[in-house]
Backbone as CSV, one residue per row, in Angstrom:
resi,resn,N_x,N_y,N_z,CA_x,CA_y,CA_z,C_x,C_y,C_z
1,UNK,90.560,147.718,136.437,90.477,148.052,137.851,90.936,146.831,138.653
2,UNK,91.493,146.985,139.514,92.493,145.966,140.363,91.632,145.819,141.581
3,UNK,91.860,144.414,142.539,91.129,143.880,142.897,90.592,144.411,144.551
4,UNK,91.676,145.478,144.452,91.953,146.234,145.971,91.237,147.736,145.774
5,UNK,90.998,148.079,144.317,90.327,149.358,144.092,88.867,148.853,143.399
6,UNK,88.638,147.954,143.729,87.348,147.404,143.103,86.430,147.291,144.650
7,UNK,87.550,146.659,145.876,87.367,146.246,147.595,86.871,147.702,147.645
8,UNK,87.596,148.880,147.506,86.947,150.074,148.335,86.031,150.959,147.718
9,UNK,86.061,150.559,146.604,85.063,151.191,145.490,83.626,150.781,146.426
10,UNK,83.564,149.432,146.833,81.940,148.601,147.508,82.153,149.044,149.019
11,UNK,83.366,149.399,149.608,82.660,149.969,150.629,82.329,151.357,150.718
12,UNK,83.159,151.771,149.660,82.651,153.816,150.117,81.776,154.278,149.746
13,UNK,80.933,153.791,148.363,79.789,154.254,147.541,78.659,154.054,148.686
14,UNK,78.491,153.010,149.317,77.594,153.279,150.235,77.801,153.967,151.174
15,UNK,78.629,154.173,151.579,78.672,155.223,152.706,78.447,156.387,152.336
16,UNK,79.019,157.082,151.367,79.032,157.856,150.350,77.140,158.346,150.199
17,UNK,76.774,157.393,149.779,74.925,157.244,149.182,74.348,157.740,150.915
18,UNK,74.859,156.946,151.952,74.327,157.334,153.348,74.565,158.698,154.005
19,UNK,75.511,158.565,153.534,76.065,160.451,154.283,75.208,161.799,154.568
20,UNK,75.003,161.981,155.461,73.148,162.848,155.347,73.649,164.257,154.464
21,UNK,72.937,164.757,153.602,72.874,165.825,152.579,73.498,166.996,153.073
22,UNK,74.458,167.882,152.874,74.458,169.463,153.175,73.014,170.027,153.373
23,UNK,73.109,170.759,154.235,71.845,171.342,154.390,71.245,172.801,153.930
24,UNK,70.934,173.358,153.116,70.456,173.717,151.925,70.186,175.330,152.332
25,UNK,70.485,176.038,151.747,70.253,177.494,152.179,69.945,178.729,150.997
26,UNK,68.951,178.998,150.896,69.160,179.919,149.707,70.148,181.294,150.021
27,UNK,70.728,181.440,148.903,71.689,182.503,148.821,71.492,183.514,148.227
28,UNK,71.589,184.831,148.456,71.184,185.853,147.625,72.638,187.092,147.776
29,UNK,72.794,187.369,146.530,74.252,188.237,146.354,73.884,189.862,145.987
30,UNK,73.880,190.850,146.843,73.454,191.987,145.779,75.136,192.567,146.117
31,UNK,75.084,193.708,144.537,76.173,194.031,144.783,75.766,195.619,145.045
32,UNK,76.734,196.049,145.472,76.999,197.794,145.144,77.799,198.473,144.802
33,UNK,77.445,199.430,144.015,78.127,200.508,143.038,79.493,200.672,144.780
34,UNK,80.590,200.899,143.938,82.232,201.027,144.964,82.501,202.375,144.669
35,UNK,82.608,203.547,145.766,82.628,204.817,145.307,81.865,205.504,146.055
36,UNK,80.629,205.003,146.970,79.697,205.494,146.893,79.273,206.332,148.262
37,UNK,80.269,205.858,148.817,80.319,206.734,150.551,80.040,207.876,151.147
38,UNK,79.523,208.584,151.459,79.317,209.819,152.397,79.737,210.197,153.438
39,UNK,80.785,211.514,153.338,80.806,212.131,154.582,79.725,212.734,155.085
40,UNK,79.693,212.630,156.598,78.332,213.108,157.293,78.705,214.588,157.722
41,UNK,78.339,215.549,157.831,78.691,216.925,158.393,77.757,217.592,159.649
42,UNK,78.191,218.493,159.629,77.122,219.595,160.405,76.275,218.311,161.678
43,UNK,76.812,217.830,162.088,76.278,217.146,163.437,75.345,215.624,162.812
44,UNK,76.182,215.354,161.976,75.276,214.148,161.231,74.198,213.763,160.221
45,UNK,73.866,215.255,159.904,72.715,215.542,158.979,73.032,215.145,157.678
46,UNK,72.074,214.289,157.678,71.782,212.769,156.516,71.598,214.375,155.489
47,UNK,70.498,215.162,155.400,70.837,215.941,154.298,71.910,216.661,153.884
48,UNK,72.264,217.338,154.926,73.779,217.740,154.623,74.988,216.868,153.933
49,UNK,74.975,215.781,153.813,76.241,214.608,153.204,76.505,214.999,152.270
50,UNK,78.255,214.985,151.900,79.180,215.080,150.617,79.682,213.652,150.388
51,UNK,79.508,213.895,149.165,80.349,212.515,148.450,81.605,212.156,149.092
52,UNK,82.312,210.489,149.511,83.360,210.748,150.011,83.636,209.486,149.155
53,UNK,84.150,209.432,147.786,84.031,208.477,146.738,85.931,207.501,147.499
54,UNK,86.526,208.205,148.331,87.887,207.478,148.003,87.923,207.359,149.295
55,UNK,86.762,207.246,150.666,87.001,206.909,151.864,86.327,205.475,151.408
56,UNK,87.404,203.938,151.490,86.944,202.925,151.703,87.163,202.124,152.457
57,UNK,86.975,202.554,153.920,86.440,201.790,154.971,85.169,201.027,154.910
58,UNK,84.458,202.224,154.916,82.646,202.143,154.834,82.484,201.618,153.841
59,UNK,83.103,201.151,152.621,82.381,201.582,151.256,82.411,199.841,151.343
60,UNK,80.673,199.529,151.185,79.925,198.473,151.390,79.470,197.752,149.580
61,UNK,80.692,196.763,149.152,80.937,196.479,147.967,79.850,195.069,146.907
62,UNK,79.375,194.442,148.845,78.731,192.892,147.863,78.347,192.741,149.346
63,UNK,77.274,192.344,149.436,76.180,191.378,150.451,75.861,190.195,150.383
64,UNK,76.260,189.377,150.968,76.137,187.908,150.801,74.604,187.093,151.708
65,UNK,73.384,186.910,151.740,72.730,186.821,152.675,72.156,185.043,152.468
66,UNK,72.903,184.613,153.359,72.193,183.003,152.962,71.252,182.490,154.318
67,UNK,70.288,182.064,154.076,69.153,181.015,155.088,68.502,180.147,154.643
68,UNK,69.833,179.893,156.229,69.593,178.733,155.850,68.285,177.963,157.304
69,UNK,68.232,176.424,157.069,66.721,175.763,157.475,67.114,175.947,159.151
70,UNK,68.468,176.619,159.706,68.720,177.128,160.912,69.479,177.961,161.417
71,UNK,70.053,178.218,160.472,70.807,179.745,160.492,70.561,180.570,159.504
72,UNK,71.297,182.162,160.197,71.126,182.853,158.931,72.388,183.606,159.121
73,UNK,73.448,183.765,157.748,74.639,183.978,157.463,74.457,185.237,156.655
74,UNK,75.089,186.384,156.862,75.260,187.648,156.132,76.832,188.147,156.258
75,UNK,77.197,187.950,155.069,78.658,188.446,154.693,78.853,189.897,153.822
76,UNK,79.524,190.827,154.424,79.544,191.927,153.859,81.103,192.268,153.909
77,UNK,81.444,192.717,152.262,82.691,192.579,151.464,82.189,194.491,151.581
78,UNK,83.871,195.049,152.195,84.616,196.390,151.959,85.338,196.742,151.139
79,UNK,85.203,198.159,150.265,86.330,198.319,149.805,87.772,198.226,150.464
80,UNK,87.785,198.463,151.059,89.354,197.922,152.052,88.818,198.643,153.413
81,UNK,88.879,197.472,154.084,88.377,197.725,155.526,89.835,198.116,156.958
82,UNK,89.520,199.234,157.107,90.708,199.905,157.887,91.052,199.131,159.254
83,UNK,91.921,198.935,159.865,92.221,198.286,161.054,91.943,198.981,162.422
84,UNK,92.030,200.127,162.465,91.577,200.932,163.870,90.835,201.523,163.586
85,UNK,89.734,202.229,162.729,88.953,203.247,163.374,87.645,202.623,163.699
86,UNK,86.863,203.669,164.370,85.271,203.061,165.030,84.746,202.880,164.050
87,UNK,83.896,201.244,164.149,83.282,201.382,162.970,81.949,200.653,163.258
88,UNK,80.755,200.944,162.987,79.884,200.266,163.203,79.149,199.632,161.950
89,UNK,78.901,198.490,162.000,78.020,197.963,160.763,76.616,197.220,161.456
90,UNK,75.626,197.837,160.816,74.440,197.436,161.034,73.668,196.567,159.792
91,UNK,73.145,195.454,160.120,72.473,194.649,159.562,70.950,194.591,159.925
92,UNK,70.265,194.682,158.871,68.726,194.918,159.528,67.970,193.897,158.864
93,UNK,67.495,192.861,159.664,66.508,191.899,159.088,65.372,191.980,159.329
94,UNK,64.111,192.169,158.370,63.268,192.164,158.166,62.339,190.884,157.918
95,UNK,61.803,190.348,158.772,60.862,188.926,158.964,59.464,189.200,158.377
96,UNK,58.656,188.012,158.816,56.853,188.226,158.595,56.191,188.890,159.462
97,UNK,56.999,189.072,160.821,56.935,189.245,162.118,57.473,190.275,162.400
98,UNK,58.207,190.731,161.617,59.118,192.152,162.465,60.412,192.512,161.904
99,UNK,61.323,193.045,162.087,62.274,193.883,162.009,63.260,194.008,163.447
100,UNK,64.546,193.479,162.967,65.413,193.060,164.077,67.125,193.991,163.111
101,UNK,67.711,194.448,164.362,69.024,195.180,164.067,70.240,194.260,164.827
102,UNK,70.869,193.754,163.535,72.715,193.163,164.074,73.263,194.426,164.191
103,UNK,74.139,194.723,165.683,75.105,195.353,164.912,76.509,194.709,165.699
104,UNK,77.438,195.404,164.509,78.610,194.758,164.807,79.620,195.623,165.123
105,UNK,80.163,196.112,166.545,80.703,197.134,166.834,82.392,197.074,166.769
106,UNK,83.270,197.854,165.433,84.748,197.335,165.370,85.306,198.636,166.043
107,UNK,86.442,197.918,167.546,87.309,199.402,167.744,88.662,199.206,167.334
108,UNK,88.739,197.986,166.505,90.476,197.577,166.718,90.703,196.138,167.297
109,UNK,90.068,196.122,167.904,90.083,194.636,168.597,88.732,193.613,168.400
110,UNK,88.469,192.372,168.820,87.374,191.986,168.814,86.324,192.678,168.631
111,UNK,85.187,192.021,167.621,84.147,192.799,167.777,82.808,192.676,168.256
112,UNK,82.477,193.707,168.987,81.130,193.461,169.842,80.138,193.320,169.269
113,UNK,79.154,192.140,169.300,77.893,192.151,168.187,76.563,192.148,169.215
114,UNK,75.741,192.621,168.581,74.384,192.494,169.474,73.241,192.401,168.527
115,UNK,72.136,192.095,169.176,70.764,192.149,168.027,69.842,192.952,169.169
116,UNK,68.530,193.523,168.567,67.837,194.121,169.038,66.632,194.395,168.189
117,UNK,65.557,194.373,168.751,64.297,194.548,167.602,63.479,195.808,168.573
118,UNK,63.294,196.731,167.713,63.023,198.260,168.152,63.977,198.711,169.147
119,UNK,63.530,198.986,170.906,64.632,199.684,172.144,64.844,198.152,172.488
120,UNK,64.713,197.451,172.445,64.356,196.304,172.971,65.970,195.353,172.640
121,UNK,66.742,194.429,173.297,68.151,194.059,173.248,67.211,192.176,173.319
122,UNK,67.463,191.947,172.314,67.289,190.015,171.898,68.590,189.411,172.538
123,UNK,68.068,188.449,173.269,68.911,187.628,174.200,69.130,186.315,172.774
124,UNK,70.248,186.142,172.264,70.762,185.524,171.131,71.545,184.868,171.339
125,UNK,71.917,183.585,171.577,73.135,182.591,172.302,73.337,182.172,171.022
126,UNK,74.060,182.411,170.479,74.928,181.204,168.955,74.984,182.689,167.653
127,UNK,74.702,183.814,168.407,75.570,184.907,167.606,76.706,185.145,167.575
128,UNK,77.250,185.424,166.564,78.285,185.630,166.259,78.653,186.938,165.120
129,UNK,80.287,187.229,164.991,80.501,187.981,164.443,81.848,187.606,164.159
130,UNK,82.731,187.570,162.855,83.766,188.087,162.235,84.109,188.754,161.608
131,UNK,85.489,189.420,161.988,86.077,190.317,160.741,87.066,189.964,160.357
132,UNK,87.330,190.108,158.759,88.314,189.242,158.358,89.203,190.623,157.333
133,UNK,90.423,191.433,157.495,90.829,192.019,157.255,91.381,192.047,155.797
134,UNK,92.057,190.940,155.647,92.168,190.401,154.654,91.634,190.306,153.532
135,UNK,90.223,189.553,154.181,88.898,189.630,152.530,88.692,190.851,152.733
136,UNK,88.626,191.818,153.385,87.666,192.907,154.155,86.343,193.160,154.289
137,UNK,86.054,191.995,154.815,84.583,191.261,154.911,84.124,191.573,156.586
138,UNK,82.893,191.654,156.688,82.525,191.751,158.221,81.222,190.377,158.096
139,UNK,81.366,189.251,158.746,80.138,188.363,158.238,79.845,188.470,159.679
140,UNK,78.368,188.567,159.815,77.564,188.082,160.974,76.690,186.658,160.885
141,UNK,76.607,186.025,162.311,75.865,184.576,161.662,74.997,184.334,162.953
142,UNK,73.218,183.990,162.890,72.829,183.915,164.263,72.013,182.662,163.803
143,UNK,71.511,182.043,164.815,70.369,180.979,164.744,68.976,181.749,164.105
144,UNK,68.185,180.937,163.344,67.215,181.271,162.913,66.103,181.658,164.018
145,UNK,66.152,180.626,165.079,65.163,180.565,165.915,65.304,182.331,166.929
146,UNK,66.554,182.887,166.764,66.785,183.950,167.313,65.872,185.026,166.392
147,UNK,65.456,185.086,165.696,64.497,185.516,164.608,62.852,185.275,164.158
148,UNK,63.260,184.689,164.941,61.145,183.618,165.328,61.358,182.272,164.254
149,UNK,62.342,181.990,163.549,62.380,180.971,162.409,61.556,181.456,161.569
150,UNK,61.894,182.513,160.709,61.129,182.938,159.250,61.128,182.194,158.447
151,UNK,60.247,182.528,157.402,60.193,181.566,156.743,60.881,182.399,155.527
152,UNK,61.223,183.537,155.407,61.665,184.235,154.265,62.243,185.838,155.371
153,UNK,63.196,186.403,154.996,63.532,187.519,155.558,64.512,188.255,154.632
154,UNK,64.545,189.817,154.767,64.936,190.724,153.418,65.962,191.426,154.799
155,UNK,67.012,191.420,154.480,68.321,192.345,154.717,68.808,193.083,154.086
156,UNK,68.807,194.486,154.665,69.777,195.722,154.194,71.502,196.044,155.253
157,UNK,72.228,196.464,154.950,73.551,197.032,155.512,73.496,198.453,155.410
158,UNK,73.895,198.656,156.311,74.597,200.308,156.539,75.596,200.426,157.472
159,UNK,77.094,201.030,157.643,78.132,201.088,157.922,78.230,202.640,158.133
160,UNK,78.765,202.686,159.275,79.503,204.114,159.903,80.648,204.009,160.086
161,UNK,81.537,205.148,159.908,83.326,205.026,160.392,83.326,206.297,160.909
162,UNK,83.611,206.343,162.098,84.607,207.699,162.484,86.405,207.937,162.721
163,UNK,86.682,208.472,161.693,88.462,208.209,161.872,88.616,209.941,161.575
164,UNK,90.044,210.012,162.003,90.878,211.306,161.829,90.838,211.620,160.584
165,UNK,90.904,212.763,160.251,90.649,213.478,159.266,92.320,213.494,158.589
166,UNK,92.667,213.473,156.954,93.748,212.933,156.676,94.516,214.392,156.477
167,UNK,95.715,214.077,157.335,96.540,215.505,157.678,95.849,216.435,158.903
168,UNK,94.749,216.322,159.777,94.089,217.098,160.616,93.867,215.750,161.731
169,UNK,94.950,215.496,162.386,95.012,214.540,163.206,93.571,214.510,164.824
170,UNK,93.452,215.898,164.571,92.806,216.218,166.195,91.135,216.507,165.250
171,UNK,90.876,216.344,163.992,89.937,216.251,163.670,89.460,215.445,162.957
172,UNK,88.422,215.057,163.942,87.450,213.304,163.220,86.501,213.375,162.158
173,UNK,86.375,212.558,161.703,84.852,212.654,160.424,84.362,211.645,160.192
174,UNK,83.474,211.413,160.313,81.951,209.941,159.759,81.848,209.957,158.674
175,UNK,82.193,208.703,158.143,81.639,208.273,156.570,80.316,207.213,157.042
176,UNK,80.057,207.202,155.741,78.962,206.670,155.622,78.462,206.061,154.715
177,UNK,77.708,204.439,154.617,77.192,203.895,153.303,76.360,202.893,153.122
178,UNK,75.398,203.027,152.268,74.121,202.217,152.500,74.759,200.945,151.712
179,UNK,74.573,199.759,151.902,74.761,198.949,150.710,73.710,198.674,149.834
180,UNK,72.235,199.199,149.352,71.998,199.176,148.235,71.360,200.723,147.960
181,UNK,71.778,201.655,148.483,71.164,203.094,147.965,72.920,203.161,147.489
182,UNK,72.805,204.247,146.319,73.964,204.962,145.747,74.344,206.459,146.108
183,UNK,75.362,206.445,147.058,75.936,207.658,147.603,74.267,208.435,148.229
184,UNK,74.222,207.185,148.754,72.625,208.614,149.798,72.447,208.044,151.035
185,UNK,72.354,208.502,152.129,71.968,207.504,153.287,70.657,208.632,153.659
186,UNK,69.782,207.328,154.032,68.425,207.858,154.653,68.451,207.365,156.294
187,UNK,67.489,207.452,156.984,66.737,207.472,158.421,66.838,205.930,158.194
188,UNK,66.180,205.215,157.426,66.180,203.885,157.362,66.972,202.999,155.857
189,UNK,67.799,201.795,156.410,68.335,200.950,155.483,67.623,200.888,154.709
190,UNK,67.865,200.645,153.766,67.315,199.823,152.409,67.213,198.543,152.190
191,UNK,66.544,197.893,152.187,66.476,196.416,152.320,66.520,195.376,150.594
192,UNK,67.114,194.726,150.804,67.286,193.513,149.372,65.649,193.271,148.815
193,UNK,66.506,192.000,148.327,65.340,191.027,147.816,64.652,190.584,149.207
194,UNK,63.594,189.407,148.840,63.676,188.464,149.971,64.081,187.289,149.415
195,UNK,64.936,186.665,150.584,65.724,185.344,150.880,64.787,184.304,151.469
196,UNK,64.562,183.285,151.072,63.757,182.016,151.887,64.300,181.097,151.897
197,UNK,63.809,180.933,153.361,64.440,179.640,154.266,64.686,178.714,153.413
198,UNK,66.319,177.602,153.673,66.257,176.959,152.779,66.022,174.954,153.552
């Protein structure tokens, strides 16, 4: 080792040793069965639904949910996520304290995100929302403290699409898909594991 890579070797290791830590988040991955979508019929009736195995807009593939010691990050991977139709994705976090709804409203353009716990609209400054077409990912990301700062919280997904019906241009149809129920949507998400603060 030469006498100039020996010089920066003593100054970077300490800086290096000082550098304050990444800050630590547990991560939790569930996946879901791909296939598993529902058309909604007859005015939306959750019992009424047919399989809609090859509509993959909706079709809600891997959940990414990390919290962290001040945020909390939820990434949700599509089978191929369409560029124009309405689409809503709802994220539902479940605290010690309560039960709070992301949703993330796509028309084509930017997307509108909001939170809300029961009728009630949470005033949330450092929410956010992307969609990334590409991965065909929809990630939402808010401050913890927008959540009361849990100390552990369990997230489910559910996704709606309304697009034209293929060859029946003047007629629309809702898919539909839980990300951890298989081809069934109920009244309420389904919720994961629980995730703790990291």
């Amino acid at each position: 080792m030469n006498r100039l890579t020996t010089r920066l070797a003593a100054v970077l290791v300490p800086v290096v040793l000082l550098a304050p830590a990444a800050a630590h988040a547990e991560k939790v991955v569930v996946e879901d069965a791909a296939g598993d979508v529902v058309r909604l019929v007859d005015d939306m009736d959750l019992d009424g639904s047919l399989p809609a195995p090859d509509y993959a807009g909706v079709d809600v593939v891997r959940t990414a949910v990390a919290h962290g010691a001040n945020r909390l990050r939820v990434s949700v991977r599509f089978g191929a996520l369409q560029r124009d139709p309405f689409q809503l994705t709802v994220v539902r976090v479940r605290t010690p304290d309560g039960s709070f709804d992301v949703v993330v409203e796509r028309l084509g353009g930017k997307p509108i995100t909001s939170i809300g716990r029961g009728s009630k609209v949470v005033d949330c400054r450092g929410l956010k929302a992307k969609v990334d077409l590409g991965a065909d990912t929809v990630t939402t990301s808010l401050p913890a403290s927008c959540l009361g700062d849990p100390r552990w919280v369990q997230v489910g997904v559910g996704a709606v699409a309304v697009a034209a019906l293929e060859g029946q241009p003047d007629e629309g149809a809702a898919h539909a898909d839980d990300a951890i129920r298989v081809g069934e949507i109920r009244d309420r998400i389904a919720l994961g594991p629980k995730v703790r603060r990291g």
